[in-house]
C-alpha positions as CSV (number, residue, x, y, z in Angstrom):
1,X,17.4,67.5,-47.4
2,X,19.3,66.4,-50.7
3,X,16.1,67.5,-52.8
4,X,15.5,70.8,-51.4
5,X,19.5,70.9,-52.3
6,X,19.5,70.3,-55.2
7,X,16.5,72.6,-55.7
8,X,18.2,75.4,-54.3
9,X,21.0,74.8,-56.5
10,X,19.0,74.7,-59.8
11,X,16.9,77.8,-59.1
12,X,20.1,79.5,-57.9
13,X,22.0,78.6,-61.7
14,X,19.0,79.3,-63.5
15,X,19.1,83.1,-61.8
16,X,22.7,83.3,-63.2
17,X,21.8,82.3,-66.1
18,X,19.1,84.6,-67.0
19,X,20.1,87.9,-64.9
20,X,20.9,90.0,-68.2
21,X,18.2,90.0,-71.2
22,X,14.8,90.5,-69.4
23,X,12.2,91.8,-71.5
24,X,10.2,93.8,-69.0
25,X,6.3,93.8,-68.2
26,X,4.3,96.1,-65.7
27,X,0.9,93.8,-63.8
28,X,-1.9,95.6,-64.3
29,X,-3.9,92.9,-62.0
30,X,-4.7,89.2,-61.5
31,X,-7.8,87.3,-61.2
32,X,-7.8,84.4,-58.5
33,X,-9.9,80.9,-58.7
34,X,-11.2,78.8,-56.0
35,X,-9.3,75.6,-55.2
36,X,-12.5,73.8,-56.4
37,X,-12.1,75.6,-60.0
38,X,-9.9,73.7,-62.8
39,X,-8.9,76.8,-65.5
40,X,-7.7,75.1,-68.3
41,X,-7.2,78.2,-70.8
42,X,-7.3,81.6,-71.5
43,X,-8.6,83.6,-75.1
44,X,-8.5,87.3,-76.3
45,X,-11.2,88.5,-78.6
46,X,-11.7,92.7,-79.1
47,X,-10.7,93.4,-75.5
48,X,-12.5,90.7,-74.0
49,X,-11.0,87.7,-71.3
50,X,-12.2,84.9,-72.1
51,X,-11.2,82.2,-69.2
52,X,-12.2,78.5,-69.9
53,X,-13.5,77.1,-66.1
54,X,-13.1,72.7,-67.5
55,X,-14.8,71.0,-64.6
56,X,-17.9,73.1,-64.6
57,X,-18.3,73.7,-68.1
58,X,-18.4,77.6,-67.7
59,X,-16.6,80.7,-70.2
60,X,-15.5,83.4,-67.8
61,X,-15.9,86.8,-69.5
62,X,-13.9,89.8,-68.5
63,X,-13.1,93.4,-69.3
64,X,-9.2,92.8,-70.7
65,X,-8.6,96.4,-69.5
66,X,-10.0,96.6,-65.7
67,X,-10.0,92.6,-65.0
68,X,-14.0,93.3,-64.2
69,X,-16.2,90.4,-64.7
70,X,-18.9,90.4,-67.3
71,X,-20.4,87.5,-66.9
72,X,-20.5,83.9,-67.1
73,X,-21.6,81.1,-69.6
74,X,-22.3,77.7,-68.8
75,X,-21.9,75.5,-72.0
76,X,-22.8,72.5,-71.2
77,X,-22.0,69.0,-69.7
78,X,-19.3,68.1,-72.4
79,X,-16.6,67.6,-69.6
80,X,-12.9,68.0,-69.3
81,X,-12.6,71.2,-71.4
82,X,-9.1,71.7,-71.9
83,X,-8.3,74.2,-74.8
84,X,-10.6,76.5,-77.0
85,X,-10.1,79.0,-79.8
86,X,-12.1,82.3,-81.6
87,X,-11.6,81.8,-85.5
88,X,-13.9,83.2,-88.3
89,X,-16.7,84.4,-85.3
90,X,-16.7,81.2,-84.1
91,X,-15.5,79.0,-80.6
92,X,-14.2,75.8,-81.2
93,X,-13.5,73.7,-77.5
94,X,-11.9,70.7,-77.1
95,X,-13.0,68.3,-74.8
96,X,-9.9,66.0,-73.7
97,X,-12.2,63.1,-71.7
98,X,-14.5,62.8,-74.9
99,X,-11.9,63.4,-77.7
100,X,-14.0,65.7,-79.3
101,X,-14.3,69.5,-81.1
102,X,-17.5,71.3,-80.0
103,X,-18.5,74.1,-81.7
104,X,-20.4,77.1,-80.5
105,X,-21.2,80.2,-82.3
106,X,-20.3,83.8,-81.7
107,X,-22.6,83.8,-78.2
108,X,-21.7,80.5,-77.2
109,X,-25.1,78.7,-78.8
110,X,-24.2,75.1,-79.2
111,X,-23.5,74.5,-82.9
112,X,-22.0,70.9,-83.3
113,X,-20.2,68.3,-81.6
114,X,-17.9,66.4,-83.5
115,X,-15.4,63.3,-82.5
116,X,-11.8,63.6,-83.5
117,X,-9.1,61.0,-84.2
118,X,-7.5,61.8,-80.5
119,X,-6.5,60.1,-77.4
120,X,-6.2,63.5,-75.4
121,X,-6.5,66.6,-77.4
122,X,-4.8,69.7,-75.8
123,X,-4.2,72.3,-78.5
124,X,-5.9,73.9,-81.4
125,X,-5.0,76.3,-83.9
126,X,-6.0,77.7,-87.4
127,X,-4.5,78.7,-90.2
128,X,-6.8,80.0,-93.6
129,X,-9.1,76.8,-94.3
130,X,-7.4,74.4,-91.9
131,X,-7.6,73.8,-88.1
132,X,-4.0,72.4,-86.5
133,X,-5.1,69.8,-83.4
134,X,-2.5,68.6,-80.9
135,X,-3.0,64.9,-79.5
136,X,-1.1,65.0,-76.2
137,X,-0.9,61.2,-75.5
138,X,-1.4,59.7,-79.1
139,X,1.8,61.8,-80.2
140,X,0.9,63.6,-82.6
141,X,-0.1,66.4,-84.3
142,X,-3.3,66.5,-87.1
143,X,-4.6,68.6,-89.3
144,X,-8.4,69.1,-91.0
145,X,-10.1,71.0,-93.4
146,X,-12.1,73.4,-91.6
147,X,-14.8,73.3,-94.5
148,X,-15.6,69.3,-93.8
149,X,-13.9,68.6,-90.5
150,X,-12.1,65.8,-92.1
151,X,-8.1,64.7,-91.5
152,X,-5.8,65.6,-94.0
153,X,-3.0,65.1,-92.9
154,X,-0.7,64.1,-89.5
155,X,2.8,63.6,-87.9
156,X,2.8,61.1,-85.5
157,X,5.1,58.8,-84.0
158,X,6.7,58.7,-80.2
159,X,10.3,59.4,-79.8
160,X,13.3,62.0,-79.9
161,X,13.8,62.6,-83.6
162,X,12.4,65.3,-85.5
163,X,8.3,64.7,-86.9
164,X,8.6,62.4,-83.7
165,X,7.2,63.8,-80.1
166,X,6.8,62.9,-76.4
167,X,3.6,64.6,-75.0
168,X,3.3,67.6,-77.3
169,X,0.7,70.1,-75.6
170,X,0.3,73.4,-77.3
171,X,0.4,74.6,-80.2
172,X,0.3,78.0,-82.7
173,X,0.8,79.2,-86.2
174,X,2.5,82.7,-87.5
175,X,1.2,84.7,-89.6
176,X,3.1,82.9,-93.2
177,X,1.3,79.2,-91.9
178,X,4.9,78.0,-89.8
179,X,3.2,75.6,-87.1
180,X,4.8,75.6,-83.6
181,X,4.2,72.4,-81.6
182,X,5.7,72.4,-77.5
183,X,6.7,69.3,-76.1
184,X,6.8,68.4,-71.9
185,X,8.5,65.7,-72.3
186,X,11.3,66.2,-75.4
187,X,11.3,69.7,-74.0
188,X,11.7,71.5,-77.2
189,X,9.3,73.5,-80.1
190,X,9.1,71.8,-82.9
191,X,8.5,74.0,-86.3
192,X,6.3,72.7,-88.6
193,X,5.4,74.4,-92.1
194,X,1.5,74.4,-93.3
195,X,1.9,71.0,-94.7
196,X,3.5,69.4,-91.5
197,X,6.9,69.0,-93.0
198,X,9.7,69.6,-89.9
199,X,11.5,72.8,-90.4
200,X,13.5,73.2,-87.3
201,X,13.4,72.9,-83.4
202,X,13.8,75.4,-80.8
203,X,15.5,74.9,-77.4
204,X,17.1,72.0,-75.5
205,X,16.3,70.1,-72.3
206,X,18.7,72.4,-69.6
207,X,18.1,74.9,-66.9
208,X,20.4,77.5,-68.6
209,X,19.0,80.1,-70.8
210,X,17.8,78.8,-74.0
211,X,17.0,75.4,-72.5
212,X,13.9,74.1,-71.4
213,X,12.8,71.9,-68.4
214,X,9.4,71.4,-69.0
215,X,7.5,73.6,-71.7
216,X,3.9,74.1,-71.9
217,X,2.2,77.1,-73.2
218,X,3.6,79.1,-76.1
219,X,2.6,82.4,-77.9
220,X,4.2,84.6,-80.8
221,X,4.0,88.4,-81.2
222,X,5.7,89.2,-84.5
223,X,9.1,87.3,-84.4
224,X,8.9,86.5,-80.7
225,X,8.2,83.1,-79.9
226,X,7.0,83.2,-76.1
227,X,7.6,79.6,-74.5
228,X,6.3,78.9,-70.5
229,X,8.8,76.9,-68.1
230,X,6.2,75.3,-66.1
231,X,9.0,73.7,-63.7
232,X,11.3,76.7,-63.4
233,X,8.3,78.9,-63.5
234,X,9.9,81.5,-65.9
235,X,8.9,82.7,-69.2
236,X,11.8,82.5,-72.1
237,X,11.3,84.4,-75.5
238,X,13.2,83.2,-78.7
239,X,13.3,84.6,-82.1
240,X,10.8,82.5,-84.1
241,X,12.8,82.4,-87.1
242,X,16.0,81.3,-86.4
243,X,15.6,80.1,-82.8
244,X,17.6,82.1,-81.3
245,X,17.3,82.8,-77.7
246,X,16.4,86.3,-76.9
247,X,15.7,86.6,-73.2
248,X,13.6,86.0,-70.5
249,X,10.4,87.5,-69.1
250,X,11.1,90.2,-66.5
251,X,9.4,92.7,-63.8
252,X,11.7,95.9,-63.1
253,X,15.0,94.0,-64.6
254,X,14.5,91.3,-62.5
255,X,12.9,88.2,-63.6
256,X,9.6,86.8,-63.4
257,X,9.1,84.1,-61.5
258,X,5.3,82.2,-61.4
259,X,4.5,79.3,-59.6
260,X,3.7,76.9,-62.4
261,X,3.2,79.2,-66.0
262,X,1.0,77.3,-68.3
263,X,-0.7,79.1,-70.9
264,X,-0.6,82.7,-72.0
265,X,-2.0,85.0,-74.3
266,X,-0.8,88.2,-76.1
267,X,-3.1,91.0,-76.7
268,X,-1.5,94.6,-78.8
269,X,0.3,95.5,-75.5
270,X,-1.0,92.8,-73.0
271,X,0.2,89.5,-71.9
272,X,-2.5,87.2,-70.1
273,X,-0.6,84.2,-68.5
274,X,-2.9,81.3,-67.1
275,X,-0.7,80.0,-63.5
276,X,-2.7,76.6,-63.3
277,X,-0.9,76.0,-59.7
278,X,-1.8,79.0,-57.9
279,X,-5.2,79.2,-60.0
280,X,-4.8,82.7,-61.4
281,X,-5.0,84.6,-64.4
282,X,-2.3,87.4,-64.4
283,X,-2.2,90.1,-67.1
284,X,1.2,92.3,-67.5
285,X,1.6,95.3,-69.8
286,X,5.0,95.3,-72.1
287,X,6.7,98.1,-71.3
């Protein structure tokens, strides 16, 4: 009785909290999953849904517009899939079980396999001639040379402090090489610039607006750093630059609440947000 409580209580401050600054979306539709499907990720490539199916080893493909299937690819048996990426007509996949980067070309032909310096690998990202790898449970954060597939460079290390994380999961980099890292555990971004030297962090552990309980997936759109709640099930949206907290994802002025938000994807106008809990894709319109 004291849980649900103290549940009650939290969602009820959080609503407080966030009832003024919603930045409103409009569903256009949702794609469900069987219970027996694990969707690890979601990708965006000329109007096409790309949804990453980890257990079976299969690409979803979708029309971004209508939500109509296209078809299916199986991969192959490379096994926990749990993040993947379109850069320079190419798919890079990282397996999580196998701590490796597979490679597949522009129609998902197998290109290369190739073992990474990981203990559970969750995010990837690019930037020019480097690719940005997030190491969930070996703390850290790496970074290759796309040419050779050889580590430059890393910030590691367990803890609170700044170049210091506990579970980072996701990760992206803006448009000027700034490297955003989200952190379950520290429940905070941590900035990074090109070379991996901390610039600043964004949010704070709290159920209030501009604090985090548990963040997982994060996006940008120009200077708006999108960050999932996958806890309080709400979206918040922070000014990438100074970190400044903005407001928080709404539907007609009220906010949007999702079971567990994970990853999420912006498209021009469209937002694709991956609800691993409920096993559905949803796709909003800004409006």
């Amino acid at each position: 009785m004291r849980v649900l409580v103290y549940i009650f209580f939290i969602f009820f401050t959080v609503f407080k909290a966030f009832a003024l600054n919603t930045v409103n979306v409009e569903k256009q539709y949702e794609i469900r999953f069987n219970k027996d499907e694990f969707i690890t990720d979601i990708e965006v490539v000329d109007s096409v849904l790309y949804v990453l199916e980890s257990n079976k080893d299969n690409v979803l493909i979708y029309n971004l517009y209508d939500g109509r299937l296209k078809g299916k690819k199986f991969i192959g048996n490379f096994h926990s899939l749990i993040s993947f990426k379109y850069f320079k007509s190419d798919w890079y996949v990282l397996s999580a079980n196998e701590s490796s980067l597979v490679m597949f070309d522009s129609n998902w032909n197998h290109l290369k396999t190739v073992k990474i310096d990981a203990k559970d690998p969750t995010g990837i990202a690019f930037y020019e001639d480097f690719m940005f790898i997030v190491d969930n449970d070996g703390q850290k954060v790496m970074k290759y040379k796309l040419k050779n597939l050889k580590l430059t460079q890393q910030v590691k290390g367990f803890g609170f402090n700044k170049n210091q994380f506990r579970y980072p999961f996701d990760i992206k980099v803006d448009e000027k090489g700034d490297i955003y890292v989200s952190e379950v555990i520290n429940t905070r971004v941590q900035k990074f610039n090109t070379s991996l030297k901390y610039v600043d962090t964004i949010g704070e552990w709290g159920i209030k607006k501009g604090q985090l309980y548990r963040p997982k997936g994060i996006e940008i759109q120009g200077q708006n750093l999108f960050v999932t709640d996958s806890i309080m099930g709400v979206i918040q949206i922070f000014d990438k630059n100074s970190g400044k907290f903005l407001g928080v994802l709404g539907e007609n002025d009220k906010i949007l609440r999702l079971k567990s938000p994970y990853r999420l994807k912006v498209y021009n106008n469209f937002l694709c947000i991956l609800d691993n809990f409920e096993k559905v894709v949803y796709v909003y319109k800004f409006k």
